[in-house]
Structures are given as C-alpha cells and as structure tokens.
C-alpha positions in Angstrom: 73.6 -6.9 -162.6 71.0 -5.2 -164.5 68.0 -4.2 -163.1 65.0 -6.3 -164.5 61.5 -4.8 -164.9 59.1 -7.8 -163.4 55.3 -6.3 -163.8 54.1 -7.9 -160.7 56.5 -6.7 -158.8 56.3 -3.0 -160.0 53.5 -0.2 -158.7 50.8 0.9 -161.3 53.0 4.6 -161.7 56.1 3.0 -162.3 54.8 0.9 -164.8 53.3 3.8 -166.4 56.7 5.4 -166.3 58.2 2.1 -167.8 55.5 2.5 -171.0 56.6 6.1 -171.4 59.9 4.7 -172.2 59.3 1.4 -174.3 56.4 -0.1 -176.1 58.2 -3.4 -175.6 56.7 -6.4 -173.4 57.8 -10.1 -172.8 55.2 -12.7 -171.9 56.7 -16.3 -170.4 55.0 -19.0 -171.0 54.8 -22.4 -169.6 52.4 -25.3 -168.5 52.7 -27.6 -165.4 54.0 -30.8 -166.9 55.8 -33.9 -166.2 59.3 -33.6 -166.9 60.3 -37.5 -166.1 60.8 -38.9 -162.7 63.7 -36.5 -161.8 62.6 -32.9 -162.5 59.8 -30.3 -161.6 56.6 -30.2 -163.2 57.7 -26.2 -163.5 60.7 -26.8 -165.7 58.8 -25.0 -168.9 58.0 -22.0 -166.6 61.5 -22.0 -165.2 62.8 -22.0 -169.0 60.4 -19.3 -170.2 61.3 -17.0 -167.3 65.0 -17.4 -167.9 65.0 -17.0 -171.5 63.0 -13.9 -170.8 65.5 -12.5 -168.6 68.6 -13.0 -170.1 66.5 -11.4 -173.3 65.9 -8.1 -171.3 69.6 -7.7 -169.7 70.8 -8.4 -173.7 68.0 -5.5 -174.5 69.2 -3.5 -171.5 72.8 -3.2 -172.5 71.8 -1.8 -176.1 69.6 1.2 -174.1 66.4 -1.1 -174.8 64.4 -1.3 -172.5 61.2 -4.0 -171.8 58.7 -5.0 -169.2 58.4 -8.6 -168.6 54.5 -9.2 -167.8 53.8 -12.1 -165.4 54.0 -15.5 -166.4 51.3 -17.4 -168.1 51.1 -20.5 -165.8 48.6 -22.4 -167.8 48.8 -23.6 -171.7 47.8 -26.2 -173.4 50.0 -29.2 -173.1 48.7 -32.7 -174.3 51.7 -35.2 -174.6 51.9 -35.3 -171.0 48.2 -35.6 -169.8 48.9 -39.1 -168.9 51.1 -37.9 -166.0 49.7 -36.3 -162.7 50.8 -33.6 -162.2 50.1 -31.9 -165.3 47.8 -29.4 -166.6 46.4 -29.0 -169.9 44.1 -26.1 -171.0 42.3 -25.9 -174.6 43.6 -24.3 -177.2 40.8 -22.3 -177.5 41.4 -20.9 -174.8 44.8 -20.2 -174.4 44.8 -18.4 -177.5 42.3 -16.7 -176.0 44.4 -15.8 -173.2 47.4 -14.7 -175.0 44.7 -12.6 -177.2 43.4 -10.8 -173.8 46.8 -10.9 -172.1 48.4 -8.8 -175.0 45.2 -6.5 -175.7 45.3 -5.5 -171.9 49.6 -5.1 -172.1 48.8 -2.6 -175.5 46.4 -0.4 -173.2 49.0 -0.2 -170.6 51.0 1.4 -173.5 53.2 -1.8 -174.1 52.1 -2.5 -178.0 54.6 -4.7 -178.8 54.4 -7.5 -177.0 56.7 -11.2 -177.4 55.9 -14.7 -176.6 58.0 -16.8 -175.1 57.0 -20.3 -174.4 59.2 -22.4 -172.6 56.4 -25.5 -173.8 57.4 -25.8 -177.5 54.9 -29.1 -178.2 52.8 -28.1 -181.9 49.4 -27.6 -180.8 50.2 -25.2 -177.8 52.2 -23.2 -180.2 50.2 -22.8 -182.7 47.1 -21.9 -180.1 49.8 -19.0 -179.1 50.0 -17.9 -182.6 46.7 -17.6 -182.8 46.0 -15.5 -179.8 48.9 -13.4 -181.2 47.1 -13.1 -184.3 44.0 -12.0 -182.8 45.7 -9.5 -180.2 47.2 -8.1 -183.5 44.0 -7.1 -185.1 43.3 -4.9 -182.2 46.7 -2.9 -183.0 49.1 -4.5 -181.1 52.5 -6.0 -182.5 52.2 -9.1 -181.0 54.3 -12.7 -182.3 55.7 -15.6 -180.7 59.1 -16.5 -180.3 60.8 -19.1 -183.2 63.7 -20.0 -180.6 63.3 -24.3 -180.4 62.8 -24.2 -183.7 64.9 -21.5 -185.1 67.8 -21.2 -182.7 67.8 -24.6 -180.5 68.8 -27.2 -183.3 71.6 -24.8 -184.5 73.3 -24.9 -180.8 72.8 -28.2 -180.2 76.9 -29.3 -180.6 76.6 -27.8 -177.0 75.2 -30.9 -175.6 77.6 -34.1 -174.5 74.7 -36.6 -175.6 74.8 -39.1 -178.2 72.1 -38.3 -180.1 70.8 -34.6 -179.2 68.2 -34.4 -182.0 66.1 -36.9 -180.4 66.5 -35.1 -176.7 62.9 -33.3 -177.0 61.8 -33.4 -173.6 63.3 -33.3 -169.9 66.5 -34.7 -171.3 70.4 -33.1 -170.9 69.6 -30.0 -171.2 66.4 -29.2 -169.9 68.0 -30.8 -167.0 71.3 -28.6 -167.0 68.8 -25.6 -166.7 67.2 -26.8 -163.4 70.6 -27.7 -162.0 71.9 -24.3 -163.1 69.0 -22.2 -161.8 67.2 -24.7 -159.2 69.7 -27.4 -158.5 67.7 -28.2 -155.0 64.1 -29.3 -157.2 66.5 -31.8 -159.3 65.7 -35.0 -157.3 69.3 -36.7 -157.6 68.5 -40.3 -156.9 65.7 -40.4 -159.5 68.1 -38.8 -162.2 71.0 -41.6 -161.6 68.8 -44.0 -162.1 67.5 -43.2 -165.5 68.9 -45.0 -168.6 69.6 -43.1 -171.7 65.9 -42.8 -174.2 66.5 -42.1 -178.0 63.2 -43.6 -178.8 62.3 -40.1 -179.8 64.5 -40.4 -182.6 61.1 -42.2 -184.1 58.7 -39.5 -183.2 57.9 -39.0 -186.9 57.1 -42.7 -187.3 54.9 -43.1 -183.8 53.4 -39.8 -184.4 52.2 -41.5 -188.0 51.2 -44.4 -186.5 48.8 -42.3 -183.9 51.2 -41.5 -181.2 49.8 -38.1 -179.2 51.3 -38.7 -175.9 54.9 -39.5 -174.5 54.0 -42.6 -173.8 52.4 -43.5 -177.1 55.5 -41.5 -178.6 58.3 -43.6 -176.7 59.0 -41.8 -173.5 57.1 -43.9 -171.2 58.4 -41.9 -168.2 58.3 -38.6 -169.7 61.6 -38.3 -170.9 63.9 -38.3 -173.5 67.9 -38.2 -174.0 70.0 -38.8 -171.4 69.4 -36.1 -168.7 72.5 -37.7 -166.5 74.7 -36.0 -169.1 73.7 -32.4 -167.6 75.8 -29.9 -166.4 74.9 -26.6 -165.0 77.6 -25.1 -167.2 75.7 -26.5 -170.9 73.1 -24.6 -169.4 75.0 -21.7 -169.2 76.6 -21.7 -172.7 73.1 -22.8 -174.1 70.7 -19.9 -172.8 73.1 -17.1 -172.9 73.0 -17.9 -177.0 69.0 -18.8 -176.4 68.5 -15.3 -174.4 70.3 -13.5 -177.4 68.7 -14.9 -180.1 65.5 -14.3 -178.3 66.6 -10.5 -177.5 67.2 -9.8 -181.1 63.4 -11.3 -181.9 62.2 -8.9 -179.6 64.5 -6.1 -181.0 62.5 -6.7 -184.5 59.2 -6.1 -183.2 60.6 -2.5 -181.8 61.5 -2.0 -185.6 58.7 -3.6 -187.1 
C-alpha cells in the first residue's frame, strides 16, 4: 500500500523534503456531532480523513505527491447543537481557522492547499469558503472540496435505500463507512432498532417554515434514511469513486 504523508506524524526535515517535491496539501475537516443513536460523534472526521487518503494514494499512483495536514477537529456545526455530544464553533471563526491553517501550510512551502470537509451542512461550508478566500489573498491556492454536492448525488444508485436523496445525515451510508473503517464504534443494538426516516425528503419545506436543527428539520434522533441498510462493501464502492473525484479536485489546483 502506498505510503501516506500524515504531517503530524512526520519530522520538521522531512516535511521540508516533502515541500521540495509538491506544493500540494489536504486539510480534513470535521466537527464532533451526533450522528443518531448508533454511530460516533467522529463519523464527519472519520469521513474527511478517508476521503483524504484514498485522494493521496489516487495522487500517488499518477507521481503526485501531497501532504495531508492534521485534521481540523472543530467547525461549525449547528443542526445538531441540540444533541450532547456535539460541538459547534462560529463561523467566524472557523474561517478564520482555515484562513491561518492554510497561510501557515503556504510558508511551509505547501501553496496549494484543499479542503475537505467531511461536515457538508451550508453555513459550515460556506465559513470554509471563506477562510479559503482569505488564505488566497495572501498567495496561496487554497478552495474547498465540491464532493457532496458535486460527486455524491451522482453515485447515489450505490445505495440499497428507498429513497437515497433524502439520506443527509447518519443514514446507509455514512453508516457503511464506520462499519467499513471502525465497525467496533457502530453500537449494533442501537442500529437494529432504528426505523427507516425520509422526513428529510421535506427539508426544503421545514427549512421554509424555520427549521435550523434536526429536530426542527425531521430527524428527531439525528438521523435520516435507513442506516440498517449499510454494508461495509457500499462503503467501499462509494469512497473509492468519492477519493477519486476528490483526487482529481486536488489535481486542478496543481494546474491552476
């Protein structure tokens, strides 16, 4: 298997070494949240980091290659606030973040730097875009990855679920991920318990009427879809088409 570059587990030399050869960093993203009764409040993290991997072993096998800077732990993440458990930061400041984040990357000699934000709810990516845009203005080549909204709903005839355009959150295939990658954090009892939740399917009618978190947008347990349709093997199919469209994002800011 490919050898990864992980900044924080990498000496300050060898990173130096790394920037000598590629300008090219990727930044995960992803906020401790509830992810219904049945997964971790990490599953956004877990998702960033794996699209961010299989990214770089796609990279490395075209002679590209990327450092992938330590997670971003923290992000703004609203629709779940109701649940404990979660953590929500301003989006002042995590644009701010990403903005100093990416400025410090470019001095380390990686100026082109990619977002990828396992979290994919409005107002955290748009606080991303602008601590992109801000991080760009001090000559770095900094954007955020477009995969849930460019690449996701194209792949979704993956999914065994009856209605996979209302699974936003925590249902079959953010499942399948955990399964695939953390199987022992998916708490089994809780998951065969839960009833199928296409409420979502009204999201643009709830949000109209006010709706900001899941409960006020019809997952009352933070949840939607039918997570006991997950298999570890959707996951597979799903992320290795995720982690290429992802790679080829990152490829474009190496020829922007």
């Amino acid at each position: 298997m490919t050898s990864l570059h992980h900044m924080e587990r990498m000496t300050y030399p060898r990173i130096g070494q790394l920037a000598a050869r590629t300008e090219l960093a990727l930044l995960p993203v992803g906020p401790p949240e509830a992810h219904g009764p049945h997964l971790p409040v990490g599953t956004d993290l877990l998702a960033a980091r794996e699209l961010c991997d299989r990214a770089a072993r796609k990279l490395a096998a075209r002679r590209t290659e990327c450092l992938i800077a330590p997670p971003l732990a923290y992000c703004l993440a609203e629709a779940a606030s109701p649940f404990p458990g979660t953590v929500t930061v301003r989006s002042e400041v995590v644009a701010a973040l990403v903005e100093d984040i990416c400025r410090s990357l470019a001095r380390s000699g990686f100026r082109r730097v990619l977002v990828v934000s396992g979290h994919a709810e409005g107002e955290n990516l748009a606080a991303l875009r602008a601590g992109a845009e801000r991080a760009g203005e001090g000559g770095a080549v900094v954007a955020v990855s477009r995969w849930y909204t460019n690449a996701l709903p194209g792949l979704l005839h993956l999914l065994d679920e009856d209605h996979p355009e209302c699974d936003i959150h925590a249902g079959e295939w953010e499942t399948a991920l955990v399964m695939l990658r953390a199987p022992e954090l998916v708490d089994g009892e809780a998951l065969a318990s839960l009833p199928a939740n296409w409420e979502a399917c009204r999201i643009s009618e709830l949000r109209a009427a006010g709706g900001r978190t899941f409960p006020e947008l019809g997952a009352p347990e933070a949840y939607c879809g039918d997570p006991r349709r997950a298999k570890p093997e959707t996951a597979e199919r799903l992320y290795a088409a995720l982690g290429e469209f992802v790679a080829e994002e990152a490829g474009s800011l190496l020829r922007s």
